[in-house]
Legacy VTK file of the C-alpha trace (Angstrom):
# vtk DataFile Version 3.0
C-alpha trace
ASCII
DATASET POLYDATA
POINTS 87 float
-19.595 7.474 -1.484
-19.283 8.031 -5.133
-19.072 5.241 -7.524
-16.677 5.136 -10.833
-17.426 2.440 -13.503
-14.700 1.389 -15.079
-14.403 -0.431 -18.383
-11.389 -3.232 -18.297
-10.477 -5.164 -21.715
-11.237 -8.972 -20.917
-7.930 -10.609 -20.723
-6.804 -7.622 -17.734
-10.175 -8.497 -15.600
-9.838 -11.957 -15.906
-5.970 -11.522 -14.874
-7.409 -9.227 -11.746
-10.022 -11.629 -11.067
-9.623 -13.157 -8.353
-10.480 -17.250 -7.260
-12.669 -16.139 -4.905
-13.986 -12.775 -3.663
-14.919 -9.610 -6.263
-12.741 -7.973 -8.532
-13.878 -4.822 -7.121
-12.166 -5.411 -3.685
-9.312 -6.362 -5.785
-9.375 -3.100 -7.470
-9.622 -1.598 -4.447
-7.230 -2.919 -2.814
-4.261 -2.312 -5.841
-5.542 1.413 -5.835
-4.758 1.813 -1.557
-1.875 0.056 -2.238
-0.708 2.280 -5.307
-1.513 5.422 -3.221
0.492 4.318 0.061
3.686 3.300 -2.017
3.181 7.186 -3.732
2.936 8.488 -0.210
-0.430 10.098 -0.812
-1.665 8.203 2.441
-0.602 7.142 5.419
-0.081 3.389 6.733
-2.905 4.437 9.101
-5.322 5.446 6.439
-4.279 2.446 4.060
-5.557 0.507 6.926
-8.544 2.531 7.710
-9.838 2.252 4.482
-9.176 -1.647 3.559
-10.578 -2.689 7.344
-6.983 -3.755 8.613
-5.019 -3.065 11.722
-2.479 -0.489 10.635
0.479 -3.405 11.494
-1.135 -5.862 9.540
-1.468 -3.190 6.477
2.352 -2.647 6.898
3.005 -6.097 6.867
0.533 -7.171 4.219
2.460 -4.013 1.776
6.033 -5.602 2.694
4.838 -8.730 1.474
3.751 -6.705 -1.700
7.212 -5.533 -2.349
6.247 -2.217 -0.389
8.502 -1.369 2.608
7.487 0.656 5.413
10.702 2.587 5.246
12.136 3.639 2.200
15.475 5.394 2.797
18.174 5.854 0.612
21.540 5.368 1.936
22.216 9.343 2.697
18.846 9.032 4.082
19.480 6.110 6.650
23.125 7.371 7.512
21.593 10.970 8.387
18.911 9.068 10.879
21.997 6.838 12.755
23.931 10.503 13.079
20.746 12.090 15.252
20.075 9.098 17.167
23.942 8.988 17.854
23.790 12.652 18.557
20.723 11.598 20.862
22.535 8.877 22.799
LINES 1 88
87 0 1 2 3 4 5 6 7 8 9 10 11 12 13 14 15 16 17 18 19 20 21 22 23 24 25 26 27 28 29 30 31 32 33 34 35 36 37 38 39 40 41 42 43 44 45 46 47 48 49 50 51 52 53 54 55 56 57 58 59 60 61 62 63 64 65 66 67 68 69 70 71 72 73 74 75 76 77 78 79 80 81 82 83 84 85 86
């Protein structure tokens, strides 16, 4: 696995740090977050890679302000015509 070392001013780690645990798996964490609200990975591999259940990642990212669908109105009105169409 490669490793990056990253240099933070002092006032941004100590906001990162957290009470308990290392700010690395805080790091971590915001960067598999970051990625999954971007859509470069999947729920599944958000998950994978923090050690979750892929439900508990979704719910853990709604909590985070990060909804497991994201549709705009056009969007959601386009998936009620096909399951209409469906039914």
């Amino acid at each position: 696995m490669p490793t990056v070392t990253l240099e933070l001013e002092k006032e941004l780690a100590d906001l990162l740090r957290p009470a308990q645990g290392r700010l690395e798996d805080v790091l971590k964490e915001y960067l598999v977050l970051e990625l999954y609200r971007r859509r470069k990975i999947s729920s599944g591999k958000a998950a994978e890679i923090l050690g979750m259940e892929r439900l508990e990642f979704i719910r853990y990212a709604s909590r985070m302000g990060i909804p497991f669908l994201d549709m705009d109105e056009e969007e959601w009105a386009e998936e009620v015509r096909n399951i209409r169409r469906l039914g």
